[in-house]
C-alpha positions, 0 to 999 in steps of 0.5 A: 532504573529506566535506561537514558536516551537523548533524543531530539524533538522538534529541533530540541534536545531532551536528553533525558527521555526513559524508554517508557517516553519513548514506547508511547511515542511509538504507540501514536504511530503503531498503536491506536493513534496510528496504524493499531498494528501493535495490538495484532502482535498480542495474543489472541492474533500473535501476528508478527509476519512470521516466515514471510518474505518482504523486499526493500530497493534503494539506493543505498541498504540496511547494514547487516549483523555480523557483515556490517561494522556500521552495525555491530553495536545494534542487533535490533534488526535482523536481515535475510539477505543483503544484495547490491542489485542482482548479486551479493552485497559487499561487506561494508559497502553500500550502507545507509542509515535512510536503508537501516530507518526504512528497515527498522519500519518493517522489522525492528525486534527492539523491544521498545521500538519495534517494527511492523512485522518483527518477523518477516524474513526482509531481503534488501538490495542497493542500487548503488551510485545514482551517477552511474545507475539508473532504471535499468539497475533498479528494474534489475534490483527489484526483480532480484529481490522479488525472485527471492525465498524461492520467488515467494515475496509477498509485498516490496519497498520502495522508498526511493524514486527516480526524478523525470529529469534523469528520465532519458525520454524526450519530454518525458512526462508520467505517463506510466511509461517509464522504464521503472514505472513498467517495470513495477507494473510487470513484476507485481504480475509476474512475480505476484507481489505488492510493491509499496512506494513512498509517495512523491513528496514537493517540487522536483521530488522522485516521481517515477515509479509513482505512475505506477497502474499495479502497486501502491503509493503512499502518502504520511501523515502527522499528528494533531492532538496525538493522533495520525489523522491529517495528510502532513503539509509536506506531500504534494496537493493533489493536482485539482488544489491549484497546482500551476500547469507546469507541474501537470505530468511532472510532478502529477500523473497526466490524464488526472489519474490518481497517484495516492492510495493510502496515508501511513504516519511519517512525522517525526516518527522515532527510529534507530540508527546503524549505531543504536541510536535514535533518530526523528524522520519524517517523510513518506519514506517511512509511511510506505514500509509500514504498508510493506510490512502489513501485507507481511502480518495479514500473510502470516494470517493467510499462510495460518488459515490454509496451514489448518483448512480453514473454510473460505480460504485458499492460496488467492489470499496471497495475490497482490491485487487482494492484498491492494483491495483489502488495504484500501477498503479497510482504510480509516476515513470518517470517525465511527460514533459508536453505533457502527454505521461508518463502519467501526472507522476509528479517525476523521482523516483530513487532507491539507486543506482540512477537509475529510473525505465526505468533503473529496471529488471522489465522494461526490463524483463517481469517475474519480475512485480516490482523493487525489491527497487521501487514496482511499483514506489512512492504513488501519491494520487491525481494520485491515486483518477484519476485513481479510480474515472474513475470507473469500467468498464466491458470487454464486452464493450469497455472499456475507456483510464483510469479505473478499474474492479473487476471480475473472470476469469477461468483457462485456459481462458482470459478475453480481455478489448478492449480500445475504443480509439486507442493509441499515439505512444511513449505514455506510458501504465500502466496495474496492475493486482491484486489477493490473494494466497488462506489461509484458517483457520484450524478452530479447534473449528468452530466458524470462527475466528482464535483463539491462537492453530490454524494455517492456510493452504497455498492452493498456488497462482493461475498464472495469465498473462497479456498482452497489445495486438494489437486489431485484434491479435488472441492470446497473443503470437502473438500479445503481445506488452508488457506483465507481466507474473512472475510465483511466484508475485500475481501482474502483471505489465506493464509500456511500451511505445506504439511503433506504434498508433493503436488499442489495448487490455488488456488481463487476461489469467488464466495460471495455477491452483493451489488451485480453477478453478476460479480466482477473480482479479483487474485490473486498467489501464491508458493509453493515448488515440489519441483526 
């Protein structure tokens, strides 16, 4: 006999949906109709995030079995540790049902409902009250958790914000500049981790840290004919979608940088509660961790690869600026029709203006790197674990039609990756390039932590380009077939089709300097070589 679950949908009850209803629900969001995360969890992959670390910071934490009573009913999620900020968590204290949904996304072991990566080892920590807290204890929160499992944590949530109302900075604006927002910027460097943050969702919403250079911000998605593939009405437009200039720098990064990296499903998505019981929430609270805890699968394939000296890997695999370049270059944005020249992409994502991506500023102009409402178009998990499994290749070999490299470049120069294989005409080629605006800690104290009292130093952002070039061009100029070069993104993206079959070149060039003369960078391309 089926199990009987009430759930609300859409306002009605039905009160008499079988655990069946509710894995096909689920299946649009981890299945093919969303993410295809599910498929990966199966053999021959039997990827589920095994023995890696990923963090979550909110306001308030998931309860924790057999510390909780808020959970003692529900053993579905299973926790590393709980912390209130920097120290131990209290019993009882801090839980919240918003904490224990966003967790659920990344870990869930519900056999019905499980999560993203059901094995990943998640540490949690709660800000606490925002009346008394503020971006201080939320720096010193994420530092806490990204200093966790032997200060291994590959990627962490942030399904929270802070408002530029709470901002103490006259006329604060986003402008990268504040404290949170810094702070995210340092510890992906330092710490090496990918942060994940839910992106600002309607008028007064939770801006900081989305003015972040170094992480991820995401937007959700909702489903039309079953499946995830339109930007949900409910995420801000983008700021060229006649946005008033009241709301420039407020709700919207100033100087017209890009905010969104990708689109995550996050409508009426089914989850558990504390109590066992299930629960429809939508919002970019919950597209974010599903970008967390991917990170967490494509890890568990990393750790396996060098685990067994495979060829083209090493320990590159785990920086977060490669983890950024292949999420985004693996993203869904035009439906393949079969033949593979888009690339094998499984949806037409549209924004909210039903527009697709051949539609956007940054397909037609080469400043703008992403769609100010798309990112680089919608996760795809199982595009994602292709593109990074072709591993790491140098730029002193020809390089493969699918792959990824981690290296410096110094200013004034370019590092070119030859494609070994020349490319089909009308194919399309996807390039991401990827590195971090250089914070530093003012470390009053010198004991290399940032405490409460300090602040940090924005050294700025080095300008890197990127071209796709014919192979015999002597320069970019004069052999470009499509290049990204915004002067303000820490991204480079190119999506383009390939006018004429022939033999071509990826090139990096490091434009200007503004704080060191040498830049690390990620890069992941895909493109589609002739047989």
């Amino acid at each position: 006999m089926t199990k009987k679950l009430t759930w609300i949908i859409l306002g009605l009850s039905a009160s008499c949906l079988s655990v069946p209803v509710i894995a096909s629900a689920l299946e649009s969001a981890l299945g093919t109709n969303g993410i295809d995360a599910l498929k990966l969890h199966q053999p021959p992959y039997n990827l589920i995030g095994r023995k890696i670390a990923i963090g979550q910071v909110e306001i308030g934490r998931p309860g924790m079995f057999g510390w909780d009573k808020a959970v003692s009913k529900n053993r579905a999620i299973s926790l590393a540790a709980v912390f209130l900020r920097n120290g131990p968590a209290k019993s009882n204290s801090g839980v919240d049902p918003h904490a224990y949904n966003v967790a659920g996304v990344m870990v869930s072991q519900d056999k019905a409902l499980p999560g993203v990566a059901p094995g990943a080892r998640l540490y949690s920590s709660a800000v606490g009250s925002t009346k008394n807290m503020g971006q201080p204890e939320e720096c010193l929160s994420a530092q806490h958790i990204a200093l966790q499992n032997s200060g291994d944590v590959r990627a962490i949530n942030f399904s929270f914000g802070e408002p530029l109302s709470r901002d103490p900075r006259p006329e604060a604006t986003l402008d990268g500049n504040a404290l949170l927002t810094l702070c995210v910027d340092w510890s992906s460097r330092v710490h090496d981790v990918l942060y994940a943050i839910a992106g600002n969702q309607g008028k007064g919403g939770i801006p900081i840290p989305t003015d972040n250079f170094n992480g991820m911000n995401v937007a959700f998605s909702s489903r039309r004919g079953g499946v995830f593939n339109k930007v949900d009405v409910a995420n801000l437009a983008g700021a060229n979608q006649g946005v008033s200039g009241r709301l420039a720098g407020k709700e919207f990064n100033i100087d017209g940088r890009r905010a969104i990296s990708l689109v995550a499903p996050g409508n009426n998505l089914p989850l558990l509660n504390p109590d066992g019981k299930l629960n429809k929430v939508t919002g970019t609270s919950f597209a974010a961790p599903q970008v967390t805890a991917t990170v967490a699968v494509l890890q568990e394939l990393a750790d396996r690869q060098m685990r067994t000296k495979q060829r083209n890997w090493s320990i590159d695999a785990r920086r977060h600026q490669v983890m950024k370049a292949v999420l985004l270059n693996s993203a869904d944005k035009i439906l393949d029709s079969g033949d593979g020249l888009r690339l094998g992409m499984t949806r037409t994502l549209i924004d909210k203006q039903n527009q697709s991506w051949l539609d956007s500023d940054a397909y037609k102009d080469s400043k703008i790197p992403l769609d100010a409402q798309m990112g680089a178009g919608h996760l795809n998990v199982s595009r994602a674990y292709q593109q990074f499994s072709a591993g790491k290749w140098q730029a002193s070999g020809a390089v493969p039609a699918i792959g990824w490299d981690y290296r410096t470049v110094d200013v004034g120069a370019s590092v070119d990756y030859i494609l070994a294989k020349p490319l089909k005409q009308g194919s399309f080629v996807a390039v991401t390039l990827s590195w971090d605006r250089l914070v530093e800690l003012n470390d009053k104290n010198k004991n290399q932590q940032y405490d409460v009292g300090e602040n940090f130093r924005d050294r700025g952002l080095n300008n890197l380009d990127l071209y796709l070039v014919k192979s015999d061009a002597p320069n970019s100029d004069a052999g470009a077939v499509c290049s990204s070069i915004s002067q303000i993104d820490s991204v480079e993206h190119i999506f383009c089709p390939v006018a004429a079959t022939g033999n071509y070149k990826i090139r990096v060039q490091f434009r200007q300097k503004l704080n060191e003369a040498t830049q690390p960078y990620s890069l992941a391309w895909w493109s589609v070589p002739i047989n």
